[in-house]
MIDOSE-1310 file (N, C-alpha, C; in nm, 2 decimals, decimal comma, always signed):
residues 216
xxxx	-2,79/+2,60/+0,99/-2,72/+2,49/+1,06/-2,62/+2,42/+0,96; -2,67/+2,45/+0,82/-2,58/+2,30/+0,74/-2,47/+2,43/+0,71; -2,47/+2,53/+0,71/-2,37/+2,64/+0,67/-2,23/+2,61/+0,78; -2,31/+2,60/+0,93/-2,24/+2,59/+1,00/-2,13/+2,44/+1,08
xxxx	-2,23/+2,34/+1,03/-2,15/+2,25/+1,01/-2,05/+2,23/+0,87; -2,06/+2,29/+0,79/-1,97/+2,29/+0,67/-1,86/+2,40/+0,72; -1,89/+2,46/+0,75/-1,74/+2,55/+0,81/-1,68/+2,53/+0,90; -1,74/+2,40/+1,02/-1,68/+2,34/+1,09/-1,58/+2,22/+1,03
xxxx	-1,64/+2,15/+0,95/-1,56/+2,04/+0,87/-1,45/+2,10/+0,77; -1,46/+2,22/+0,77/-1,38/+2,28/+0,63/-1,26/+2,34/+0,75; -1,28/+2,35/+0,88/-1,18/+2,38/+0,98/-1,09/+2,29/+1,02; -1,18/+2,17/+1,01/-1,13/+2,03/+1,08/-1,01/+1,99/+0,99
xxxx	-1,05/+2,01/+0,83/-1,02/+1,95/+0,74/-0,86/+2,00/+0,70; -0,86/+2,10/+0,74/-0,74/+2,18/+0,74/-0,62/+2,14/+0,82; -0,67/+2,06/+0,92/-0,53/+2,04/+0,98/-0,51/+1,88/+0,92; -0,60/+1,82/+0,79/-0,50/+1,71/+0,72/-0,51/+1,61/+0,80
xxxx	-0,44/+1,49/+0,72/-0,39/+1,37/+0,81/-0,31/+1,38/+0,92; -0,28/+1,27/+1,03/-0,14/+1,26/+1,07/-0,03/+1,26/+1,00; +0,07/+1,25/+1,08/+0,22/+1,23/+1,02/+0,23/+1,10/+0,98; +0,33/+1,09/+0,83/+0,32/+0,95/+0,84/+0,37/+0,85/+0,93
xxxx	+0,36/+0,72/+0,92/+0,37/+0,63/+1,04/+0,30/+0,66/+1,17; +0,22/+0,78/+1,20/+0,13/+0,76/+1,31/+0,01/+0,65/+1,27; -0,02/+0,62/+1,41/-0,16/+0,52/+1,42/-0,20/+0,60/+1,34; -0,30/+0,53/+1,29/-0,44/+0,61/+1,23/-0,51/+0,47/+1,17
xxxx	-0,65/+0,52/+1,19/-0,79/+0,41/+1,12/-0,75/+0,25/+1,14; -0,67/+0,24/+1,22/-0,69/+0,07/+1,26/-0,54/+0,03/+1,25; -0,45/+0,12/+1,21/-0,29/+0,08/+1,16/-0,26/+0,25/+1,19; -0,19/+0,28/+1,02/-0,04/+0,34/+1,04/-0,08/+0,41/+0,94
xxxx	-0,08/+0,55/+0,92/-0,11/+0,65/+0,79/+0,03/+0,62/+0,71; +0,00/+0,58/+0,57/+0,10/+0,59/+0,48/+0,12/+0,69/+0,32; +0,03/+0,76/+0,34/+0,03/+0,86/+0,26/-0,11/+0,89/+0,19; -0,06/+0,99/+0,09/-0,20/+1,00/+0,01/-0,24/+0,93/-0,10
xxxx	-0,35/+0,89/-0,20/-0,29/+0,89/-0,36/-0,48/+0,94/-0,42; -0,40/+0,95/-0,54/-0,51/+1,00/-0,63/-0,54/+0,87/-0,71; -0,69/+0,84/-0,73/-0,68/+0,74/-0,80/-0,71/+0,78/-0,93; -0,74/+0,90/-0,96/-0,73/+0,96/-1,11/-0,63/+0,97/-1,14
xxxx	-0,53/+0,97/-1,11/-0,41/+0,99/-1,14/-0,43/+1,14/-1,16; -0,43/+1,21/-1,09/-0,42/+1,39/-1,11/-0,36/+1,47/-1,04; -0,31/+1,44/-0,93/-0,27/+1,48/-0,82/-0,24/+1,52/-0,71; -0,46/+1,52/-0,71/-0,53/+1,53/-0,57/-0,58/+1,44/-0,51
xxxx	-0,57/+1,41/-0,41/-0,60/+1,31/-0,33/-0,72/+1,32/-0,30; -0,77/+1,13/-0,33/-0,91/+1,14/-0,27/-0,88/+1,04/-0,16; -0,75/+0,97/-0,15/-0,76/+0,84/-0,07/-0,69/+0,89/+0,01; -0,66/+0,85/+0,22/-0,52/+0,83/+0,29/-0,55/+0,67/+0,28
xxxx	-0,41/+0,65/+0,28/-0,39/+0,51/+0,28/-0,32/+0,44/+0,44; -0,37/+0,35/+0,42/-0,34/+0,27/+0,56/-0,30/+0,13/+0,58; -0,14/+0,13/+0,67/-0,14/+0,00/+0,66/-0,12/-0,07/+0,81; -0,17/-0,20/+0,77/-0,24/-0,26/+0,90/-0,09/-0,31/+1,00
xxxx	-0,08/-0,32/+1,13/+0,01/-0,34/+1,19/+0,11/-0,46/+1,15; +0,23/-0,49/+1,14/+0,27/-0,60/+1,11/+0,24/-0,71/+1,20; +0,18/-0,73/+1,31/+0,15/-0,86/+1,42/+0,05/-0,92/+1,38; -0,07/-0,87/+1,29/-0,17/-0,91/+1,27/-0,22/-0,84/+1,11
xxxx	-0,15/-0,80/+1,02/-0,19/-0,75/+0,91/-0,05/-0,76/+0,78; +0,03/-0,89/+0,84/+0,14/-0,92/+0,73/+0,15/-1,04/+0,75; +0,20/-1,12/+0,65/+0,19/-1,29/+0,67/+0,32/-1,31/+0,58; +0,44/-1,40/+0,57/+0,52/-1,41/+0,53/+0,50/-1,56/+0,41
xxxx	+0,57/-1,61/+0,34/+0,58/-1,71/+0,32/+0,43/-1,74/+0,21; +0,38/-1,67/+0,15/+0,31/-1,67/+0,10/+0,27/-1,69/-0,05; +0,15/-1,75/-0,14/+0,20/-1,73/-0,29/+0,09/-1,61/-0,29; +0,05/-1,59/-0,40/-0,03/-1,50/-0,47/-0,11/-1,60/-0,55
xxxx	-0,12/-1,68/-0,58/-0,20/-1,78/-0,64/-0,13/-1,90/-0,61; -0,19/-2,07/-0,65/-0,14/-2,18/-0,58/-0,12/-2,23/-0,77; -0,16/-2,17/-0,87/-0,12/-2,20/-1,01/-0,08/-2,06/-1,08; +0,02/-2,07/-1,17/+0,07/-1,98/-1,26/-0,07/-1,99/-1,39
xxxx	-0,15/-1,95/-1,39/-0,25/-1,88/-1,42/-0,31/-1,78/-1,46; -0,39/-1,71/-1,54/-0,46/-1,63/-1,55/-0,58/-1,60/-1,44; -0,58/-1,47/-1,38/-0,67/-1,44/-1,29/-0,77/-1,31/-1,33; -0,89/-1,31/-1,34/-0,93/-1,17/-1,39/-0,98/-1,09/-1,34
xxxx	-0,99/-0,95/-1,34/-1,00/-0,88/-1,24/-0,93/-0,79/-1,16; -0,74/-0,84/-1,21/-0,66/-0,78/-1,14/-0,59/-0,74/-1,20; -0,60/-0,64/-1,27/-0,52/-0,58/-1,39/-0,50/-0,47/-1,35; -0,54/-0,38/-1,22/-0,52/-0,24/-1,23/-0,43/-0,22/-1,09
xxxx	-0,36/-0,10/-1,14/-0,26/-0,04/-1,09/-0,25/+0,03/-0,94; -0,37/+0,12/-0,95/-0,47/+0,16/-0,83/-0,62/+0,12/-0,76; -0,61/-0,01/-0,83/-0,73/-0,04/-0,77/-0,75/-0,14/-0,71; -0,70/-0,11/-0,57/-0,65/-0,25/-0,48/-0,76/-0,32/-0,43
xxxx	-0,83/-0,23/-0,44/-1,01/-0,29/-0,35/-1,04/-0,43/-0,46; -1,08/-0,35/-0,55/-1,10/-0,41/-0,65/-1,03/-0,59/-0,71; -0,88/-0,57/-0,77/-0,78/-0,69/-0,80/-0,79/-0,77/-0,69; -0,81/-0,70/-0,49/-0,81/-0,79/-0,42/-0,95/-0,85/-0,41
xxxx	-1,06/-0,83/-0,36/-1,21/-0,91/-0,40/-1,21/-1,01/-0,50; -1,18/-0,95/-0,62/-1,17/-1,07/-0,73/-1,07/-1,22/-0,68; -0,97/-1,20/-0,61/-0,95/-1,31/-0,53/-0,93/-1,35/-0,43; -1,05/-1,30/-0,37/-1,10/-1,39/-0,21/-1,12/-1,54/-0,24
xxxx	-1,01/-1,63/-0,26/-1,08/-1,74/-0,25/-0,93/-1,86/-0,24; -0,93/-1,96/-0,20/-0,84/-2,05/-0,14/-0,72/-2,07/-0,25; -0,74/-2,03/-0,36/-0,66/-1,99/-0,50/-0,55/-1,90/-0,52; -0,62/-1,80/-0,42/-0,50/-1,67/-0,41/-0,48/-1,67/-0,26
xxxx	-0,42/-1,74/-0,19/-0,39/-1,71/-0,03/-0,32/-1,57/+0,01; -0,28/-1,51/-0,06/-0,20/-1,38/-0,05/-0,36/-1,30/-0,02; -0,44/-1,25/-0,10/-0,52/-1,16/-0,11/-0,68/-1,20/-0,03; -0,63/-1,39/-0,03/-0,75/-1,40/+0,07/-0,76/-1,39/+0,19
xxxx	-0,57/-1,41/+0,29/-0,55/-1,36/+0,40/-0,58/-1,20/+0,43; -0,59/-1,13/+0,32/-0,59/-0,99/+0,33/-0,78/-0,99/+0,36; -0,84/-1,02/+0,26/-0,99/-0,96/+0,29/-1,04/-1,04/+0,42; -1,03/-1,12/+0,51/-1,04/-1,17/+0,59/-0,97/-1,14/+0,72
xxxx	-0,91/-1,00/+0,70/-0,89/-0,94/+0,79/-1,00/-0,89/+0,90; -1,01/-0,85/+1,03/-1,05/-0,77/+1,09/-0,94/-0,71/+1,24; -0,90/-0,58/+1,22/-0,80/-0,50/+1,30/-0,88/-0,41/+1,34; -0,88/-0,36/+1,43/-0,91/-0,20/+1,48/-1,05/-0,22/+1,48
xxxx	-1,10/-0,30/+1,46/-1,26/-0,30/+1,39/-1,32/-0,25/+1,26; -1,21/-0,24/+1,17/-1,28/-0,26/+1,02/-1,22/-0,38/+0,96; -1,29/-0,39/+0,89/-1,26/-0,53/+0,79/-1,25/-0,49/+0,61; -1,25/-0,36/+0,63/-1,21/-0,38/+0,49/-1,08/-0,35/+0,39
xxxx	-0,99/-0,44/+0,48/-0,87/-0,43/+0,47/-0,86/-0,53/+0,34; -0,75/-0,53/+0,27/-0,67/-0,61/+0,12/-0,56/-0,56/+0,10; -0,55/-0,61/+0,01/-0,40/-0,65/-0,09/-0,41/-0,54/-0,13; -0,26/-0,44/-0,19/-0,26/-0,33/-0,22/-0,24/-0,38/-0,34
xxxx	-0,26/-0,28/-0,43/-0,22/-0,26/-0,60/-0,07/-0,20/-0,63; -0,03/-0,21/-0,73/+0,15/-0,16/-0,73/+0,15/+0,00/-0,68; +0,06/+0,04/-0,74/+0,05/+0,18/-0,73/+0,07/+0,24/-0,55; -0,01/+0,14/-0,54/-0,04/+0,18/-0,37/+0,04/+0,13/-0,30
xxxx	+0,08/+0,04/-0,30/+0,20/-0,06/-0,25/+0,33/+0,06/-0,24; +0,35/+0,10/-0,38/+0,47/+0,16/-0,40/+0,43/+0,31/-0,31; +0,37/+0,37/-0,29/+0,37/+0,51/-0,22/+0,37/+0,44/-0,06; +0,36/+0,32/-0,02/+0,43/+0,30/+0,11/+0,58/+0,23/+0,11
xxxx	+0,61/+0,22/+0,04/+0,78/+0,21/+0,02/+0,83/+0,38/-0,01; +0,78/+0,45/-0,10/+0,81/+0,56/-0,06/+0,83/+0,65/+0,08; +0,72/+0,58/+0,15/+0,71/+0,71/+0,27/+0,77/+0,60/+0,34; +0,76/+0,49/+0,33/+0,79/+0,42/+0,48/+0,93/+0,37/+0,44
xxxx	+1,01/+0,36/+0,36/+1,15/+0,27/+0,34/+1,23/+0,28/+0,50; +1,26/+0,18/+0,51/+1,31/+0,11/+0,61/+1,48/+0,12/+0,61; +1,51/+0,12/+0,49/+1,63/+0,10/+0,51/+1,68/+0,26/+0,45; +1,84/+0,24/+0,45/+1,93/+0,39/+0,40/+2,00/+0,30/+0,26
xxxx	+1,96/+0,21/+0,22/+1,98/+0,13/+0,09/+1,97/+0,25/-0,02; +2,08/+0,28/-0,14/+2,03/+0,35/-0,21/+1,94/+0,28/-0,35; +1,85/+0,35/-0,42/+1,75/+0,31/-0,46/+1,74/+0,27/-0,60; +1,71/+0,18/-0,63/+1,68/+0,13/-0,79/+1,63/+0,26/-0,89
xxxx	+1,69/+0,33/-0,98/+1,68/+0,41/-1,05/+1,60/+0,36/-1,19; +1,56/+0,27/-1,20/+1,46/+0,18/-1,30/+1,35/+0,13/-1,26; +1,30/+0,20/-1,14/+1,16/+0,18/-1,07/+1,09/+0,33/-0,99; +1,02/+0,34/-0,99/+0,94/+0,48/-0,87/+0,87/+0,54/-0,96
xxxx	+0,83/+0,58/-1,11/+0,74/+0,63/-1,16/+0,60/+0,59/-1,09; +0,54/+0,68/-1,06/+0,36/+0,71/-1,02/+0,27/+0,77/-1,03; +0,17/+0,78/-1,10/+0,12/+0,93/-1,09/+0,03/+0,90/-1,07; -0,03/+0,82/-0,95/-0,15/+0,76/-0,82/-0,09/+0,84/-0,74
xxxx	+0,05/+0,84/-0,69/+0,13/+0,94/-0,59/+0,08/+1,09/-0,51; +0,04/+1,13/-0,45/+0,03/+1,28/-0,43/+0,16/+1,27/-0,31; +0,24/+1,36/-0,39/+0,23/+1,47/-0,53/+0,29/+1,37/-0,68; +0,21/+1,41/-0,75/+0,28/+1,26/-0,89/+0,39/+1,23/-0,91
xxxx	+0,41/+1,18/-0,96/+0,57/+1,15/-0,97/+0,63/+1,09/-1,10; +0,64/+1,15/-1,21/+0,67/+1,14/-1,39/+0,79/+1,07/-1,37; +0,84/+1,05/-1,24/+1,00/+1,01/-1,32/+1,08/+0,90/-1,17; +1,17/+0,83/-1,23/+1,19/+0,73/-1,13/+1,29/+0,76/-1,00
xxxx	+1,32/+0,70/-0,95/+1,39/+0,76/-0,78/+1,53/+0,74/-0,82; +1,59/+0,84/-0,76/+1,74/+0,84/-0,77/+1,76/+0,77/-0,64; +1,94/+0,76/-0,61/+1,97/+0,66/-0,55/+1,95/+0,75/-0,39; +1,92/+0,88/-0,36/+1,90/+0,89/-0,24/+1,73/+0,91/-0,21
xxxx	+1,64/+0,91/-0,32/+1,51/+1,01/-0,29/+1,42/+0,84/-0,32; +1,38/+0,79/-0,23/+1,35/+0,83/-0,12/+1,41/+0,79/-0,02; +1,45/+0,88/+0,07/+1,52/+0,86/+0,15/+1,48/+0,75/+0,26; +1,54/+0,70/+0,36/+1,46/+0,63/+0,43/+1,35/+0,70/+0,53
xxxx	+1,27/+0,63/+0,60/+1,17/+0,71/+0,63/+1,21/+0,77/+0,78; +1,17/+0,89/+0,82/+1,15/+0,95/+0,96/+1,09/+0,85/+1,04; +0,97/+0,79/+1,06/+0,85/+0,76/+1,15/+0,96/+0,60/+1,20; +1,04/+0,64/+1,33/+1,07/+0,52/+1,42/+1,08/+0,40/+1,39
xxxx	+0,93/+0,37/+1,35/+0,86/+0,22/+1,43/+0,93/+0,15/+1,27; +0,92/+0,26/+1,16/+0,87/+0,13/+1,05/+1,04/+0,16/+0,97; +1,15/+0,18/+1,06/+1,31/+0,19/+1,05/+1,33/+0,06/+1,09; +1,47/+0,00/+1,04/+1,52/-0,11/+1,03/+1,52/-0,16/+1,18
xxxx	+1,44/-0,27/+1,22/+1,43/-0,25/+1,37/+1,33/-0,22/+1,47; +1,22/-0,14/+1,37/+1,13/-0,10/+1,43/+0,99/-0,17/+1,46; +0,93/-0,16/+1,56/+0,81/-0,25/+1,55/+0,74/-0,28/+1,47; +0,75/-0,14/+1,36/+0,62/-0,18/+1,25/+0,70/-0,23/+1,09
xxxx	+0,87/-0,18/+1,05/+0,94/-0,17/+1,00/+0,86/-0,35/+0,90; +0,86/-0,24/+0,76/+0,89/-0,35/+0,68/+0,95/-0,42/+0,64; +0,94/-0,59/+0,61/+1,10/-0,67/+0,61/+1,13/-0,62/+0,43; +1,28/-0,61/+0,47/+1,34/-0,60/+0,31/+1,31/-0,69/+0,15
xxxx	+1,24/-0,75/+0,18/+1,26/-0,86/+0,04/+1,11/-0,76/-0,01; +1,08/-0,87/-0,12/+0,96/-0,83/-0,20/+0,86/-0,86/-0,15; +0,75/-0,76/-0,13/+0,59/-0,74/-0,13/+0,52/-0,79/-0,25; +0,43/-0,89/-0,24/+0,32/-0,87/-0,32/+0,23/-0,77/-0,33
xxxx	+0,19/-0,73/-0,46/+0,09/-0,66/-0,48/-0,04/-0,73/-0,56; -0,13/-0,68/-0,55/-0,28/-0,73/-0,59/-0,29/-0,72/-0,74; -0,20/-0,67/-0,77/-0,20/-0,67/-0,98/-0,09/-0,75/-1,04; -0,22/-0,83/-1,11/-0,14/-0,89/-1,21/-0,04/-0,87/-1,32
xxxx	+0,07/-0,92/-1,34/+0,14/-0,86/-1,44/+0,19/-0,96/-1,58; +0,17/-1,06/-1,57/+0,10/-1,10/-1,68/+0,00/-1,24/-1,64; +0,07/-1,33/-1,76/-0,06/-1,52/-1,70/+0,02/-1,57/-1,59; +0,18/-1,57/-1,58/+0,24/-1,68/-1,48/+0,27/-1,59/-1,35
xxxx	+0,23/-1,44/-1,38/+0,38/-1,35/-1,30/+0,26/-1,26/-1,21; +0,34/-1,20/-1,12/+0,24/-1,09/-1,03/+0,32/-0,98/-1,04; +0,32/-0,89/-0,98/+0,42/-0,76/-0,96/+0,42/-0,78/-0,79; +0,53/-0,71/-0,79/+0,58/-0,72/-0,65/+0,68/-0,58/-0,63
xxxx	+0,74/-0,51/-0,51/+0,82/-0,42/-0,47/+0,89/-0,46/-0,37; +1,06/-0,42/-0,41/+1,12/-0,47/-0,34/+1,13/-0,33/-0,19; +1,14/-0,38/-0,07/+1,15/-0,24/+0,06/+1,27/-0,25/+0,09; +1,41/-0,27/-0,01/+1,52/-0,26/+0,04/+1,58/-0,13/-0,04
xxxx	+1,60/-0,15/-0,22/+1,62/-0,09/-0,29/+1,48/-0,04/-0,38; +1,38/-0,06/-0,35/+1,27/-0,04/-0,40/+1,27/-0,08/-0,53; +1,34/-0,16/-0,64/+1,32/-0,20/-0,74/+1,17/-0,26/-0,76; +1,11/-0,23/-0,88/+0,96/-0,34/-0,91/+0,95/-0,38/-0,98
xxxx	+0,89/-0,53/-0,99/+0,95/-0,65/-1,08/+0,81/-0,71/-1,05; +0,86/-0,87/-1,16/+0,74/-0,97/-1,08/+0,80/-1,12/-1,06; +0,70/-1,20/-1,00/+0,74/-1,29/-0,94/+0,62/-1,39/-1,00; +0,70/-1,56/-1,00/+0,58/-1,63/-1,08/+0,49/-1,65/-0,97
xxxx	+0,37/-1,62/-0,96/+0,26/-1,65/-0,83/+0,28/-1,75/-0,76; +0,36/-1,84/-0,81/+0,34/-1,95/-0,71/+0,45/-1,92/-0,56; +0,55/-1,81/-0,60/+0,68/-1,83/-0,55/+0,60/-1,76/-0,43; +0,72/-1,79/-0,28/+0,66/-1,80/-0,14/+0,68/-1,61/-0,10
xxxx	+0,64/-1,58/-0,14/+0,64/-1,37/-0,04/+0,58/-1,32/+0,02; +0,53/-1,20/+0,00/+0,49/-1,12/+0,16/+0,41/-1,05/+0,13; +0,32/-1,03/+0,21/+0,23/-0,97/+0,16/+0,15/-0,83/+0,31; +0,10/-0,72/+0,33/+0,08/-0,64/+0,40/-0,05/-0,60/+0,36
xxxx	-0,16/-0,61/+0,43/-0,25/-0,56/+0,40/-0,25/-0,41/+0,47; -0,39/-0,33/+0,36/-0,39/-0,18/+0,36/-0,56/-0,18/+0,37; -0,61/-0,06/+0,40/-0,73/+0,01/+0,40/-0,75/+0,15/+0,36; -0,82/+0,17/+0,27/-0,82/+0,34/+0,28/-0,96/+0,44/+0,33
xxxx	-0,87/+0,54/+0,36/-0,99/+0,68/+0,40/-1,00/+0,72/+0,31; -1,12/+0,74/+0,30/-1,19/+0,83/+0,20/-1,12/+1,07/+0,25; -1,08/+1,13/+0,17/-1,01/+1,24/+0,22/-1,13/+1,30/+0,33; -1,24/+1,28/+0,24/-1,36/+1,38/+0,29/-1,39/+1,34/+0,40
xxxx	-1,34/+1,24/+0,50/-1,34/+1,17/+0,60/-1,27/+1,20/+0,69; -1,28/+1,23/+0,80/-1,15/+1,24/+0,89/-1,16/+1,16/+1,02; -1,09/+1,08/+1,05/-1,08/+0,94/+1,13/-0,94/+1,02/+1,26; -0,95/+1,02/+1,35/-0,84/+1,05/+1,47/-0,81/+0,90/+1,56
């Protein structure tokens, strides 16, 4: 029997994720990443509808401070937990999510953040050529985006206009980038920079699948 459910799952598994920007797990599939940095995927990544899983106007902390815990690049689970608390409103709106019926939605890390500006860019803006290295990315990515790659995205909803379409300015991300500053991505020209925590931005909460998982 366990032979035979292993060659069922190894059937299943074959036809992959959705397309990006389809529904999937409570939101919108936004790609893959490796958090080894290797360039197989263990995660799909997911981001939560903009009606109920983005909040505008927001800091990342309410002091330019040191925060600890949020130093990593791909580990959004992680940098966001460490600030569940009235301190970081950006990342506490995130864990305090419940969509679709999971709740273990947060703040993305730059890493992750940036592979949905990859797949999902909104606009035909050409692209900051001093930003896009990844190699959380599947497939990695050693080197930065020219001014057409990436292009804007196919998937409708999340085009300039579209229901799910992310607004142009800068995204917070859940990693710190130094004591006063956070990192952030911009979804117009995709440039990445930081911002001092206190200043007001945007923030999108994500979830991920585990690969070995398959969610319809």
């Amino acid at each position: 029997m366990t032979g035979v459910i292993q060659t069922a799952f190894m059937n299943l598994r074959a036809f992959g994720p959705p397309s990006i920007g389809s529904a999937y797990a409570g939101g919108y599939y936004a790609g893959e990443i490796s958090t080894a940095g290797t360039g197989v995927a263990d995660f799909y990544l997911v981001v939560a509808p903009v009606s109920t899983g983005e909040l505008l106007f927001v800091q990342w902390k309410t002091s330019d401070t040191t925060t600890s815990g949020t130093s990593s690049v791909i580990d959004g689970p992680t940098n966001s937990a460490n600030m569940n608390d009235a301190s970081h409103p950006a990342a506490q709106f995130c864990e305090g999510l419940t969509i679709g019926g999971y709740t273990d939605w947060y703040m993305p890390a730059t890493n992750e953040l940036e592979v949905c500006y990859y797949n999902l860019k909104p606009t035909t803006t050409s692209n900051n050529p001093s930003s896009g290295t990844n190699t959380n990315a599947v497939p990695s990515r050693g080197s930065n985006y020219t001014a057409g790659t990436p292009a804007q995205t196919a998937a409708t909803d999340f085009k300039i206009g579209g229901a799910q379409q992310f607004t142009t300015v800068g995204y917070w991300s859940s990693t710190q980038f130094s004591t006063t500053n956070a990192s952030y991505q911009s979804f117009s020209a995709g440039i990445q920079d930081s911002f001092s925590k206190t200043t007001l931005g945007v923030v999108r909460a994500v979830r991920r699948v585990a690969v070995s998982l398959l969610i319809n």
